[in-house]
Backbone as numpy.savetxt, mean C-alpha at the origin, in Angstrom:
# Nx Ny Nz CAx CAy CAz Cx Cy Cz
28.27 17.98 0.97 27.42 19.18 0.97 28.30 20.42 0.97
27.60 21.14 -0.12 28.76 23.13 0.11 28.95 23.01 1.52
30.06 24.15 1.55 29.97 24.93 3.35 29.46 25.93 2.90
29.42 27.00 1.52 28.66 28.13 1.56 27.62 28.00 0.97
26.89 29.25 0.54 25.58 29.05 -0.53 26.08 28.74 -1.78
24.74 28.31 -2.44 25.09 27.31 -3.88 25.84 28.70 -4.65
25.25 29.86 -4.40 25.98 31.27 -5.53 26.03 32.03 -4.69
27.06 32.99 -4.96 27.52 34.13 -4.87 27.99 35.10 -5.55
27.33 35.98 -6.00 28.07 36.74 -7.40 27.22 37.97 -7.71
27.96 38.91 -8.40 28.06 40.40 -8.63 27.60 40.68 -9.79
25.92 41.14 -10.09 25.35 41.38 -11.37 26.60 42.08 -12.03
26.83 41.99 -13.16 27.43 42.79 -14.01 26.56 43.67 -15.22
26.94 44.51 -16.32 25.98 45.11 -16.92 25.52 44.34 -17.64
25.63 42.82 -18.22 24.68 42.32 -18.75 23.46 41.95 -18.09
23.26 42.30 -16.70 22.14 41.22 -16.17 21.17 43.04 -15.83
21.59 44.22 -16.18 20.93 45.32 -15.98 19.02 45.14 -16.27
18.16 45.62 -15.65 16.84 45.47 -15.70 16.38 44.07 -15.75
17.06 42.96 -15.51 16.83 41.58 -16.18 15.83 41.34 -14.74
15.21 40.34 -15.39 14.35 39.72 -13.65 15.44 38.33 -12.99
15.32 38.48 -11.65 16.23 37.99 -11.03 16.11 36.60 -11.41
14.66 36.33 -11.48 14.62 35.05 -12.03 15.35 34.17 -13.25
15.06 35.17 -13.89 15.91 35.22 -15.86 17.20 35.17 -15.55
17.82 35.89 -14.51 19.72 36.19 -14.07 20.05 34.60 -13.46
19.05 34.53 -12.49 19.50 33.30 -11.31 19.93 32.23 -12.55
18.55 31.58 -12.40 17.94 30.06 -13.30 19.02 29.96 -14.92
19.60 31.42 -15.10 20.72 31.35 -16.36 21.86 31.14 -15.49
22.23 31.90 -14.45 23.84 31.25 -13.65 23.57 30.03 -13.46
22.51 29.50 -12.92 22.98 27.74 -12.22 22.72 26.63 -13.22
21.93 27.26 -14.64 21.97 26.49 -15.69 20.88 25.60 -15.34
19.79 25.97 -14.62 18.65 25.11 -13.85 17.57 25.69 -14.71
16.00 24.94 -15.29 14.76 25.44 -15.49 14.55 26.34 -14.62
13.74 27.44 -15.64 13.74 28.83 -14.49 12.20 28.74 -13.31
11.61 27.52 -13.59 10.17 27.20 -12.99 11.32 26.53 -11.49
12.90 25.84 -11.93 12.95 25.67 -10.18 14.02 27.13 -9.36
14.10 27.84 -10.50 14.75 28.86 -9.94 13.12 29.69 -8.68
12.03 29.84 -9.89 10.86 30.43 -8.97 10.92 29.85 -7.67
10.71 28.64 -7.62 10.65 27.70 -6.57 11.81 28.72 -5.32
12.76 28.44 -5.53 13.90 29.13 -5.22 13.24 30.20 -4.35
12.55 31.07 -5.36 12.39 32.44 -4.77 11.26 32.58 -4.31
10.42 31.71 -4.23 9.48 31.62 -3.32 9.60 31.05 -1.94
10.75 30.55 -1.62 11.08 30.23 -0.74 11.88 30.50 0.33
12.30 32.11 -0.34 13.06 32.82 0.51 15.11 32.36 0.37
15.01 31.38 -0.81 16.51 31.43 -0.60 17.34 32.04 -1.27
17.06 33.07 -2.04 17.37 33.82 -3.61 17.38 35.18 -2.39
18.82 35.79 -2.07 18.56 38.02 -1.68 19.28 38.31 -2.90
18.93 39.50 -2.64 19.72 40.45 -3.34 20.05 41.62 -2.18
21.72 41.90 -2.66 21.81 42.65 -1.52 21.26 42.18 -0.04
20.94 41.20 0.70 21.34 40.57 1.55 19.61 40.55 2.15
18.55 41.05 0.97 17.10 40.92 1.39 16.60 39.43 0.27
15.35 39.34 1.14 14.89 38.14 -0.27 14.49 38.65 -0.91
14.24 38.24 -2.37 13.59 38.96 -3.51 12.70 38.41 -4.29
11.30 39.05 -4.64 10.74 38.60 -5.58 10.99 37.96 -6.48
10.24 37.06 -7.23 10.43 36.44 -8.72 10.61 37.31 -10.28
9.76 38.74 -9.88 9.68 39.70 -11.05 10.47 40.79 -10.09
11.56 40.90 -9.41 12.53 42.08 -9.71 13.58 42.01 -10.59
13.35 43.00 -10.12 14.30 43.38 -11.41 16.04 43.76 -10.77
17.28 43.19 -11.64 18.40 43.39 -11.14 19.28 44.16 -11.56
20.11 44.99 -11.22 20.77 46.15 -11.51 22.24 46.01 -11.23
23.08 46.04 -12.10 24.52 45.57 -12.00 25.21 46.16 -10.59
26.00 45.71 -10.57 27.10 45.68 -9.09 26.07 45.31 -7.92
24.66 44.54 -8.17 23.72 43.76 -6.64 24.99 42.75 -6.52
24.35 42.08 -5.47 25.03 41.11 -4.95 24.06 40.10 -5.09
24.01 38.83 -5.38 23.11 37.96 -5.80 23.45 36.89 -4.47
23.02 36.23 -3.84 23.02 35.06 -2.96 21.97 33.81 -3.23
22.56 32.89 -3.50 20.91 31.62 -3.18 22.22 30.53 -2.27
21.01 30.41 -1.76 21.14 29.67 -0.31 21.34 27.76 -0.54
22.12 27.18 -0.25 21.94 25.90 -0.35 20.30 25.41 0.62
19.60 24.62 -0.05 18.21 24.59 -0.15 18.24 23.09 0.99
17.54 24.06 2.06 17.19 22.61 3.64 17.42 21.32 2.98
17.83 20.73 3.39 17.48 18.99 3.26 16.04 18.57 3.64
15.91 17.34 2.41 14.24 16.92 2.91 14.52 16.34 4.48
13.17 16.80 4.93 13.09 15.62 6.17 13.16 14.25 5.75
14.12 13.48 7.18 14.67 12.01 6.92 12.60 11.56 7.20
12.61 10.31 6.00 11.91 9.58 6.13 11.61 8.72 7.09
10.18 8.79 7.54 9.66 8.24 8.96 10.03 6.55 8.42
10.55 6.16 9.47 11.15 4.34 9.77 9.95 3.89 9.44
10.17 2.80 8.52 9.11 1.81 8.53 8.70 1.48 10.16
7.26 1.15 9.57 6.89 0.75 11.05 7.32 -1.28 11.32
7.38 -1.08 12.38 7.55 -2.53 12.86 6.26 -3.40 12.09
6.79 -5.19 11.63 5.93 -5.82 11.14 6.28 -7.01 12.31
4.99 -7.53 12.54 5.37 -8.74 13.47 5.52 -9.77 12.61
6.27 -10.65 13.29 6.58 -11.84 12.36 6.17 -12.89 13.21
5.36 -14.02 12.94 4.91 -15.36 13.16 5.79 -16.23 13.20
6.71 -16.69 12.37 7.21 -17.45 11.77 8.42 -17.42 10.91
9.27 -18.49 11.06 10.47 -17.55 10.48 11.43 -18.87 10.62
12.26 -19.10 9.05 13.33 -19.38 9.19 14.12 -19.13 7.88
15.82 -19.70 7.10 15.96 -19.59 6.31 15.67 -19.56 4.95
14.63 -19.87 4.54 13.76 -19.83 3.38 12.55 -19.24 3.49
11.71 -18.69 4.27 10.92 -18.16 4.53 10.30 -17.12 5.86
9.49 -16.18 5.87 8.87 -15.19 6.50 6.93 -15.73 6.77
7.19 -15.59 7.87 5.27 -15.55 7.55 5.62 -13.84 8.67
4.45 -13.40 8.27 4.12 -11.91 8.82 2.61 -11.47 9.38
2.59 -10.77 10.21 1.20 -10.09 10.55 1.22 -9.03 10.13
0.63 -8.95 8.63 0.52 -7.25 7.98 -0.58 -6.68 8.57
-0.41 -5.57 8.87 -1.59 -4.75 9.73 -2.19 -4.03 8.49
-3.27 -3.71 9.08 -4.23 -2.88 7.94 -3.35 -1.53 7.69
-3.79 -1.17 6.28 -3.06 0.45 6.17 -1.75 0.30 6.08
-1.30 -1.08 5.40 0.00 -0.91 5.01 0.21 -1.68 4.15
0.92 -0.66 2.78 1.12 -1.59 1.55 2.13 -2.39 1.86
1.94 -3.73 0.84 3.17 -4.82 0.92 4.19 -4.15 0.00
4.28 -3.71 -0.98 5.58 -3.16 -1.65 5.34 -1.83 -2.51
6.29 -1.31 -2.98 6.13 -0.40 -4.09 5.52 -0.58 -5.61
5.21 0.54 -5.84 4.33 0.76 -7.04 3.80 2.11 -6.78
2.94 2.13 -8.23 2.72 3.06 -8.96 1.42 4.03 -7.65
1.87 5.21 -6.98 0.81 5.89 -6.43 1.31 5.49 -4.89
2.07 4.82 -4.70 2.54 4.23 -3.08 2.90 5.00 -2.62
2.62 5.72 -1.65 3.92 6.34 -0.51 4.04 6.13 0.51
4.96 6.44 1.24 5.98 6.03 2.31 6.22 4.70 2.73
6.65 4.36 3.80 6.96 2.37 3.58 6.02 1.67 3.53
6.35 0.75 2.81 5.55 -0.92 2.65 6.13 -1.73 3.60
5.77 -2.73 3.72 6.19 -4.05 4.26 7.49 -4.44 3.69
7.47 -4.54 2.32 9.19 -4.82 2.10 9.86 -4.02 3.04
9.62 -2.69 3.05 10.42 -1.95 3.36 10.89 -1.90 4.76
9.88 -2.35 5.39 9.93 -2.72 7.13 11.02 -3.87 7.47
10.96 -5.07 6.79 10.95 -6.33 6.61 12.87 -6.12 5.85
13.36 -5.52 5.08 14.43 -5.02 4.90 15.58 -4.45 5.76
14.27 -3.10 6.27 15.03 -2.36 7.41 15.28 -3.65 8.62
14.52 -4.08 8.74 14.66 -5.25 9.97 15.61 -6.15 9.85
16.70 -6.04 8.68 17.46 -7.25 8.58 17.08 -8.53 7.54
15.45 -8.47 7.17 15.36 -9.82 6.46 15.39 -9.65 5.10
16.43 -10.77 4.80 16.93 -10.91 3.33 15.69 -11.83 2.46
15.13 -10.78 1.84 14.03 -11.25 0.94 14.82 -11.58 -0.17
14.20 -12.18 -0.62 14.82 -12.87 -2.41 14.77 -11.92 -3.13
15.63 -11.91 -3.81 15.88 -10.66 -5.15 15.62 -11.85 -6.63
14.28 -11.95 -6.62 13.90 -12.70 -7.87 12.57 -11.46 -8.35
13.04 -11.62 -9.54 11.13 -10.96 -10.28 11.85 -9.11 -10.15
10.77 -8.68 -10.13 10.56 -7.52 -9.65 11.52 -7.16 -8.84
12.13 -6.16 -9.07 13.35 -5.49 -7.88 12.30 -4.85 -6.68
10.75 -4.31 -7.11 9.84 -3.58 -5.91 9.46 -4.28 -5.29
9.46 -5.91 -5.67 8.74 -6.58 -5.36 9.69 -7.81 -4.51
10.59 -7.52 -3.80 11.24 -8.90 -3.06 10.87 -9.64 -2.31
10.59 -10.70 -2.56 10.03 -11.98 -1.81 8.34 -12.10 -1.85
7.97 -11.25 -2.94 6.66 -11.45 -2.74 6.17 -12.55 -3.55
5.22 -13.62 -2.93 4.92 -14.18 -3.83 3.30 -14.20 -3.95
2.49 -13.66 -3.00 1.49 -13.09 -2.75 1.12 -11.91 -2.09
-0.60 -10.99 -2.20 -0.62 -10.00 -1.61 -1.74 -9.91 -0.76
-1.41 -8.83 -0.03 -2.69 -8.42 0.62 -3.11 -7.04 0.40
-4.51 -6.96 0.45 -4.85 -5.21 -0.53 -4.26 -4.48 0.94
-4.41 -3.32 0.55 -3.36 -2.32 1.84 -4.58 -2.57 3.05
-5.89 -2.30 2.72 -7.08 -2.37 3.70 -6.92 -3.75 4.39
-6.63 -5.09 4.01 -6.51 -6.16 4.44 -5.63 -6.41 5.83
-5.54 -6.59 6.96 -5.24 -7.41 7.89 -4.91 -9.09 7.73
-3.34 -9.64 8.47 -3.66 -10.86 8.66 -1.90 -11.42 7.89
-2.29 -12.94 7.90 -1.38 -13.45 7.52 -0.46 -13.34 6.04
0.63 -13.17 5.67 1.34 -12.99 4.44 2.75 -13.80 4.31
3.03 -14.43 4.01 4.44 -15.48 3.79 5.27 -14.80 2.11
6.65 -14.66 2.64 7.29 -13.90 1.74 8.55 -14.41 1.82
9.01 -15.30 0.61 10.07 -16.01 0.56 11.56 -14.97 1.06
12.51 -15.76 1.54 13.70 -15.35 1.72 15.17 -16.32 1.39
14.58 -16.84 0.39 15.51 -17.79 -0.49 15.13 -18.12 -2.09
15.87 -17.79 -2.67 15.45 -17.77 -3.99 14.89 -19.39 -4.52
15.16 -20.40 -3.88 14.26 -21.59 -3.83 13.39 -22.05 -3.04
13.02 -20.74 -1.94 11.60 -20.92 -1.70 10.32 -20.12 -2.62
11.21 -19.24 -2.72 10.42 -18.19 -3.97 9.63 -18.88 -5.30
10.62 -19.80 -5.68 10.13 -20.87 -6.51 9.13 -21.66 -6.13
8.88 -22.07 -5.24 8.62 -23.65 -4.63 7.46 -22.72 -4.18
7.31 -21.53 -3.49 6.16 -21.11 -3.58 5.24 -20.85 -4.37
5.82 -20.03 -5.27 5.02 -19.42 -6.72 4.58 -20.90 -7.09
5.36 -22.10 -7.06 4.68 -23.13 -8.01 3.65 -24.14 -7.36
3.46 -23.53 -6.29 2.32 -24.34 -4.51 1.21 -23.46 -4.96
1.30 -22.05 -4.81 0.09 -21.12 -5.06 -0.36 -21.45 -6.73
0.57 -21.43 -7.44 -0.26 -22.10 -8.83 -0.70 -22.91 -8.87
-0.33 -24.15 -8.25 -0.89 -25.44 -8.37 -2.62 -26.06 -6.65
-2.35 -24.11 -6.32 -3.70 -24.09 -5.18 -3.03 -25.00 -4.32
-2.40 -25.46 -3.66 -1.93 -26.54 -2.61 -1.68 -25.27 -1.39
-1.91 -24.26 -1.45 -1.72 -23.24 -0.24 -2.56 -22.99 0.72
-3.12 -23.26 1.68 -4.41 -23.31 2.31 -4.06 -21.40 2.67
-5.42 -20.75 2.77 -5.79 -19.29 2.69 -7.05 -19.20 3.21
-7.11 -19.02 4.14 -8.54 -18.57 4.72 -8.79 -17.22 5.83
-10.25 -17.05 5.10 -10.33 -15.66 5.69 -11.03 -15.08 6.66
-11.54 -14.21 7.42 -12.15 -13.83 8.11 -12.88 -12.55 7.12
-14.24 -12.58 7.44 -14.74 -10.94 7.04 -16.44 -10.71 7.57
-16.22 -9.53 7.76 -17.65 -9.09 7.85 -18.20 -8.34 6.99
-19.73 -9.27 6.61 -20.30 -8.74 5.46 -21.11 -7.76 5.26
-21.68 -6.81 3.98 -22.60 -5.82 4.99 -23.79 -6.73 4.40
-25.36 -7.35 5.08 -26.02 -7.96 5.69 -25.53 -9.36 5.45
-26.31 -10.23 5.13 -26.21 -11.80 5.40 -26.36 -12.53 4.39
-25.48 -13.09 4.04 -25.86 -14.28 2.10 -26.24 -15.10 2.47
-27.41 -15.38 1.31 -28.39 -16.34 1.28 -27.96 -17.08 -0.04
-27.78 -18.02 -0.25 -27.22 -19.24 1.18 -26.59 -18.86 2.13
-26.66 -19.74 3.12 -25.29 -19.19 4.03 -23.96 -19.90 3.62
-23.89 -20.98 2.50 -22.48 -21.25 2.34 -22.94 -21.44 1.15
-22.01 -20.99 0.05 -21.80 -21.28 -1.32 -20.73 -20.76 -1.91
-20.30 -21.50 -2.86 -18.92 -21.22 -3.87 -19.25 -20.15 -5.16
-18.25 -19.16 -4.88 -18.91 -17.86 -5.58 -17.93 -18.30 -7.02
-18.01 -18.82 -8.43 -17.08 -18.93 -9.10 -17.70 -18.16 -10.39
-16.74 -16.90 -10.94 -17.04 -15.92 -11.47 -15.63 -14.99 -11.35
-15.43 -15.34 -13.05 -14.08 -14.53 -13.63 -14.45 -13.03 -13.04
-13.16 -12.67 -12.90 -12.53 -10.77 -12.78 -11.71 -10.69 -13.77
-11.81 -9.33 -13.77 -10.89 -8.18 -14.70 -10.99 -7.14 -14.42
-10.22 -6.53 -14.80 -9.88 -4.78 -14.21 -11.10 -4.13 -14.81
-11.70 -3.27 -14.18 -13.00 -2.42 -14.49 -12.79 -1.45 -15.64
-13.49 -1.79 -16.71 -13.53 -0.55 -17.34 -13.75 1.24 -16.93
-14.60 1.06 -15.79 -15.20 2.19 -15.21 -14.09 2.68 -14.65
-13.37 2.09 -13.74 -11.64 2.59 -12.99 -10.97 1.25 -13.36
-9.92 1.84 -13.37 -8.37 1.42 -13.07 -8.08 0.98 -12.29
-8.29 1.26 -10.75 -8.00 0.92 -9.99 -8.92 -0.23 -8.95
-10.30 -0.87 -9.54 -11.18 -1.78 -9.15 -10.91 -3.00 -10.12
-11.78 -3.68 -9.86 -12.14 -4.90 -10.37 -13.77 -5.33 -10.57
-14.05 -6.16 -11.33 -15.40 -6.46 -11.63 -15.27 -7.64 -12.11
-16.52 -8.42 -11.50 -16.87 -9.43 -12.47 -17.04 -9.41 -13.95
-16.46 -10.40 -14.61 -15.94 -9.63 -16.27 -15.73 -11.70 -16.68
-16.62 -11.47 -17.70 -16.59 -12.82 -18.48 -15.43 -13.02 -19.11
-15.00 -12.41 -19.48 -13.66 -12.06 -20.47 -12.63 -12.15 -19.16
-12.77 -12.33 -18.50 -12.03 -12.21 -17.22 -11.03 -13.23 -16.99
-10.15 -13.74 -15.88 -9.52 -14.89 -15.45 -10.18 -15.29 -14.38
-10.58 -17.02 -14.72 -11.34 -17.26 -13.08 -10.98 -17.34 -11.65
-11.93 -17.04 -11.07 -11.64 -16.86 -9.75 -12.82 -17.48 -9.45
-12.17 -18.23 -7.73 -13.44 -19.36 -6.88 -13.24 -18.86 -5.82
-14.20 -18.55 -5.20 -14.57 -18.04 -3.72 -15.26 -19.08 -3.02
-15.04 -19.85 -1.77 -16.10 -20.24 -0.92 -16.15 -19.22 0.26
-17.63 -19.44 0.37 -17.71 -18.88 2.08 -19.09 -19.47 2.96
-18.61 -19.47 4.17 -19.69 -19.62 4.91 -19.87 -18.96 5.94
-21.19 -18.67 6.35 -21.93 -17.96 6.79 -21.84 -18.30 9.16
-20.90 -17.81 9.26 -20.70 -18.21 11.15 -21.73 -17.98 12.15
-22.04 -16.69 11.70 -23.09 -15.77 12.46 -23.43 -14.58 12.05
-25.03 -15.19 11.79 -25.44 -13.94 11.42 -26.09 -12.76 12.53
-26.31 -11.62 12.21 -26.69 -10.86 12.78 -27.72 -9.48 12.48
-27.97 -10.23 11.39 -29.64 -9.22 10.45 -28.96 -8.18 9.52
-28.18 -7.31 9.94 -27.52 -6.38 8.94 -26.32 -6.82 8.51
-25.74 -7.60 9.29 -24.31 -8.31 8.92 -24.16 -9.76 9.27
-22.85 -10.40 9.08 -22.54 -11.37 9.35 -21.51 -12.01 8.95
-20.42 -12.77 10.04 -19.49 -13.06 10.30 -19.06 -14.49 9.18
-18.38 -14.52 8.66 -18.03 -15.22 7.26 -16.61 -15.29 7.71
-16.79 -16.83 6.85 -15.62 -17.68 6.68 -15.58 -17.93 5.59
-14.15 -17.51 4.88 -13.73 -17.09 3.51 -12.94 -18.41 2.92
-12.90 -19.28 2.11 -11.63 -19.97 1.00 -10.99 -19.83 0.14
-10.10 -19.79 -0.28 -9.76 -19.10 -1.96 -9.40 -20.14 -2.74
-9.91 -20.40 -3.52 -9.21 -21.53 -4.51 -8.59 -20.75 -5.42
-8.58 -19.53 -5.88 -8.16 -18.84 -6.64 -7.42 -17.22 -5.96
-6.44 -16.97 -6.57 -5.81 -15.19 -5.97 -5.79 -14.54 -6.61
-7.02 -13.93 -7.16 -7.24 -12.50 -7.85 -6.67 -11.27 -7.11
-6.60 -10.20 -7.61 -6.35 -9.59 -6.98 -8.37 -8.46 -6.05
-8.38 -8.46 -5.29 -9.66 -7.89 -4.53 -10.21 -8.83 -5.10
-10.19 -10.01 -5.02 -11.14 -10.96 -5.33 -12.10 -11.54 -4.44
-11.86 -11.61 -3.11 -13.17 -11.41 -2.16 -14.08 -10.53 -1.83
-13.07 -9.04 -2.15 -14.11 -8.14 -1.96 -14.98 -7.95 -3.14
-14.80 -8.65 -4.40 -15.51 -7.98 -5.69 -16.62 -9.18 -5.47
-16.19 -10.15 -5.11 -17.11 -11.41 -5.55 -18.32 -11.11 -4.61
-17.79 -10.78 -3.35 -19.01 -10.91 -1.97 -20.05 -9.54 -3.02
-18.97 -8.71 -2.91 -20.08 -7.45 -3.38 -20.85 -7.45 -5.09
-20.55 -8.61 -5.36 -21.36 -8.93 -6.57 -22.47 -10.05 -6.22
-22.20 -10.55 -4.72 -23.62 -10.72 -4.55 -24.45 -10.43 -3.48
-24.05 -9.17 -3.78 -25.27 -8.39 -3.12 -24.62 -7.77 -1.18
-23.74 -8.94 -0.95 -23.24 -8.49 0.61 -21.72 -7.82 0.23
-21.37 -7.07 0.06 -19.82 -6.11 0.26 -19.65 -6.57 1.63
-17.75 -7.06 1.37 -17.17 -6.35 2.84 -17.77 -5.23 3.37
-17.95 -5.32 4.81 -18.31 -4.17 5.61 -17.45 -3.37 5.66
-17.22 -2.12 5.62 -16.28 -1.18 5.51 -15.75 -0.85 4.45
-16.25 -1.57 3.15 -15.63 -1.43 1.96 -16.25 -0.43 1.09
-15.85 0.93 1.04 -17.15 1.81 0.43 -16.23 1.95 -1.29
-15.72 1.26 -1.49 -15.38 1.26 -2.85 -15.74 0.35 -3.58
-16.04 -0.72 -3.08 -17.07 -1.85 -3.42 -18.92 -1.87 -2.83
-19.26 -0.90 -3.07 -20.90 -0.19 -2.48 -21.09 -0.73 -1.04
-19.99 -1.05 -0.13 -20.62 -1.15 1.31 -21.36 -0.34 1.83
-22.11 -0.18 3.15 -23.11 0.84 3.62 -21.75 1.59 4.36
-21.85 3.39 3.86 -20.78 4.09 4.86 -21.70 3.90 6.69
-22.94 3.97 6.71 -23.62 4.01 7.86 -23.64 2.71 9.01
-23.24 1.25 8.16 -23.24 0.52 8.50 -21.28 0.77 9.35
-20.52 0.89 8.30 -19.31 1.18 8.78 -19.11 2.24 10.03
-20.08 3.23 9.66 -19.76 3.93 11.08 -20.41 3.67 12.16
-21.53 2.95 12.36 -21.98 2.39 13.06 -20.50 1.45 13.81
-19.68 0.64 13.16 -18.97 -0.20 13.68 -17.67 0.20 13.57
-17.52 1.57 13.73 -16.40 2.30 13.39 -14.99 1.65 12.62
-15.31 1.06 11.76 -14.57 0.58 10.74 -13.95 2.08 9.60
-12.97 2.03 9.23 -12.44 2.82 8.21 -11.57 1.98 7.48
-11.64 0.50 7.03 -11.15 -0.11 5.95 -12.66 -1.20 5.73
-11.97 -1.96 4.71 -12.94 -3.02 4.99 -12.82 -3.88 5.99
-13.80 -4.78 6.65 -13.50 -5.92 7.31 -12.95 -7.10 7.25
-11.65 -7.59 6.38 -11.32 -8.29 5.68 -9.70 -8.74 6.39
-9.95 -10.10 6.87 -8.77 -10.57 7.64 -7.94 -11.83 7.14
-6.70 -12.02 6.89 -6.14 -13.48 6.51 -5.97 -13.75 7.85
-7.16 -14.79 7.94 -6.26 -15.39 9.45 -5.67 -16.52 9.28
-5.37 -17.76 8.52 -4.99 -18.69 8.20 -4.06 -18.88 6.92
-3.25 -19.88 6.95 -1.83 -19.66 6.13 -1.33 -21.30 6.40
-1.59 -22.32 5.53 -1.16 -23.88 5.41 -0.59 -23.94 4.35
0.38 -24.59 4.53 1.41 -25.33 3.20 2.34 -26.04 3.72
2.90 -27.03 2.91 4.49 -27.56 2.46 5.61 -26.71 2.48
6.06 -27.38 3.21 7.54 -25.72 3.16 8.00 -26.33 2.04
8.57 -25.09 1.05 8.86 -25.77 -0.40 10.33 -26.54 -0.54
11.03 -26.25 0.52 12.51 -26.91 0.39 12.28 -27.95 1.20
12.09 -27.62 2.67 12.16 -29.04 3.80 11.30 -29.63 3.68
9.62 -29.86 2.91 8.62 -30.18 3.27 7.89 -30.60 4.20
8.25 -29.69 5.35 7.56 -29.65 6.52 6.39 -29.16 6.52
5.09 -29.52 7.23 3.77 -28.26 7.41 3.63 -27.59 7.94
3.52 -26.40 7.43 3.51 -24.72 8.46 2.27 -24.58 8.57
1.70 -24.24 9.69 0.01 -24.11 9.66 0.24 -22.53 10.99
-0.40 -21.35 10.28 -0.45 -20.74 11.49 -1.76 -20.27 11.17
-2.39 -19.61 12.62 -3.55 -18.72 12.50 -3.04 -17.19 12.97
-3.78 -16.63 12.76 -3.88 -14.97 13.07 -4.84 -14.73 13.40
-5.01 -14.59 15.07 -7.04 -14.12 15.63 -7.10 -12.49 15.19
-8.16 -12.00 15.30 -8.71 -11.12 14.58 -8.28 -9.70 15.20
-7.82 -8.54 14.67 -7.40 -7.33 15.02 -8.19 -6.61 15.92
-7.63 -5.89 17.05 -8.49 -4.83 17.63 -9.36 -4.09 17.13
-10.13 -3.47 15.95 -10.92 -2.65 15.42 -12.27 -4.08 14.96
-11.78 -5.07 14.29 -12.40 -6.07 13.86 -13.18 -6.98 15.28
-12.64 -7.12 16.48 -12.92 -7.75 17.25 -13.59 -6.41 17.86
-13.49 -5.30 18.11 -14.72 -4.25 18.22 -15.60 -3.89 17.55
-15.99 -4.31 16.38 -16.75 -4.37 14.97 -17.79 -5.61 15.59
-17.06 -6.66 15.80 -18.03 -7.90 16.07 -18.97 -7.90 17.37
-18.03 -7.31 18.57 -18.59 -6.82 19.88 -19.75 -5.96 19.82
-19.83 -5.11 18.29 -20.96 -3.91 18.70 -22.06 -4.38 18.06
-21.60 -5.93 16.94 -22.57 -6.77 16.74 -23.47 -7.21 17.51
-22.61 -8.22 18.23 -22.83 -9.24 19.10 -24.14 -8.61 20.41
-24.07 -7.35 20.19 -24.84 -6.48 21.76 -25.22 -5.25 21.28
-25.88 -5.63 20.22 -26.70 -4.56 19.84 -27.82 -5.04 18.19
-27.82 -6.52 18.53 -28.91 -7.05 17.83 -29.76 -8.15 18.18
């Protein structure tokens, strides 16, 4: 870093009537839109005051710009708990409100990024944003996530989740009650014409199989037990809310906002609590659960005693 300011220097008669802006943004050889910047920010005097964007400069000023603050250091990933853990693999408790990796519109840390800072050597296969992922959870989602840390579990995973041998089960609350109370929702997705950023049932689609059943109901809602035979991406939340019950809390998939504030939810209700497989190198069975988050287990409580 300089020890002084980025400039220092003595209009001469070419820079006479010029705007300081036009003088600056030509010395540092910078677009004059970040010279403005500059001078809106107080780091551009003349003669030892700050100066407008439209003054004007008059030979023998004294010109100064200031070496420009440093960004603030980026807030630490937050802590991810980990379940499970050895040389080929991670299982994790992703908390709601936190993306698993980078991409397009992301900011500040993901889970890689936690999971990095923490020391764990994710696989550098695929995607450089994407290390060790071999599945996701939407950012709203709570619950279990397994993320290779050997480039031959990475494999051995990706080819378990293709071949469905991954047990995945979910927790969610619906907004009212499906009738049936257990049935297999199977019905292709594809990205929504309407947004970009949803999904819809779409014939033209790739299939996706949902089971669920119905735990307890409770007239406006009810407590569901989720399967996936398939990993779309929002593929529980599109399927439930294509028939007719949305995740509760899900107001991007037509959940009730009234129902949500009623149960002071601000994501959807949507939990991985379960996570079975073959470890892909040792073939041992990993079976863990994940009981249900503080906001979700107060969601069910305001059920449970008040219908």
């Amino acid at each position: 870093m300089a020890d002084g300011p980025l400039l220092d220097r003595v209009a001469g008669p070419d820079a006479e009537g010029r705007r300081v802006d036009v003088v600056v943004s030509g010395w540092l050889g910078e677009p004059r839109s970040r010279t403005q910047q500059r001078l809106d920010a107080g780091e551009v005097a003349v003669d030892g005051r700050p100066a407008p964007k439209n003054r004007r400069v008059h030979a023998g000023e004294r010109l100064v710009v200031a070496v420009p603050p440093a960004p603030p250091a980026a807030a630490p990933p937050p802590p991810v708990p980990v379940r499970w853990r050895d040389e080929h693999l991670v299982v994790v408790a992703k908390p709601a409100d936190l993306v698993v990796h980078a991409g397009a519109g992301v900011r500040g840390a993901t889970l890689v990024d936690a999971l990095l800072a923490a020391g764990v050597p994710l696989a550098r296969v695929g995607d450089p944003d994407r290390p060790g992922v071999v599945h996701r959870l939407d950012r709203g989602t709570s619950g279990l996530l397994v993320l290779a840390t050997s480039e031959a579990a990475h494999r051995g995973l990706s080819a378990a989740l293709e071949a469905r041998t991954v047990e995945r089960a979910y927790t969610a609350i619906s907004d009212g009650v499906p009738d049936p109370p257990a049935a297999t929702i199977d019905a292709p997705l594809a990205r929504s014409v309407a947004s970009r950023t949803r999904f819809a049932v779409d014939p033209s689609g790739r299939r996706a199989v949902t089971r669920y059943d119905v735990i307890e109901a409770f007239g406006r809602a009810a407590l569901l037990d989720l399967r996936l035979e398939t990993g779309r991406t929002h593929q529980i939340r599109v399927h439930l809310a294509a028939v007719g019950h949305p995740v509760a809390g899900d107001l991007t998939y037509g959940a009730s906002p009234v129902l949500a504030a009623a149960l002071g939810l601000d994501r959807p209700a949507l939990h991985a609590r379960r996570l079975a497989f073959t470890h892909p190198v040792t073939g041992e069975p990993v079976e863990i659960d994940e009981p249900l988050p503080p906001d979700l287990t107060a969601a069910l409580s305001h059920l449970r005693t008040n219908t």
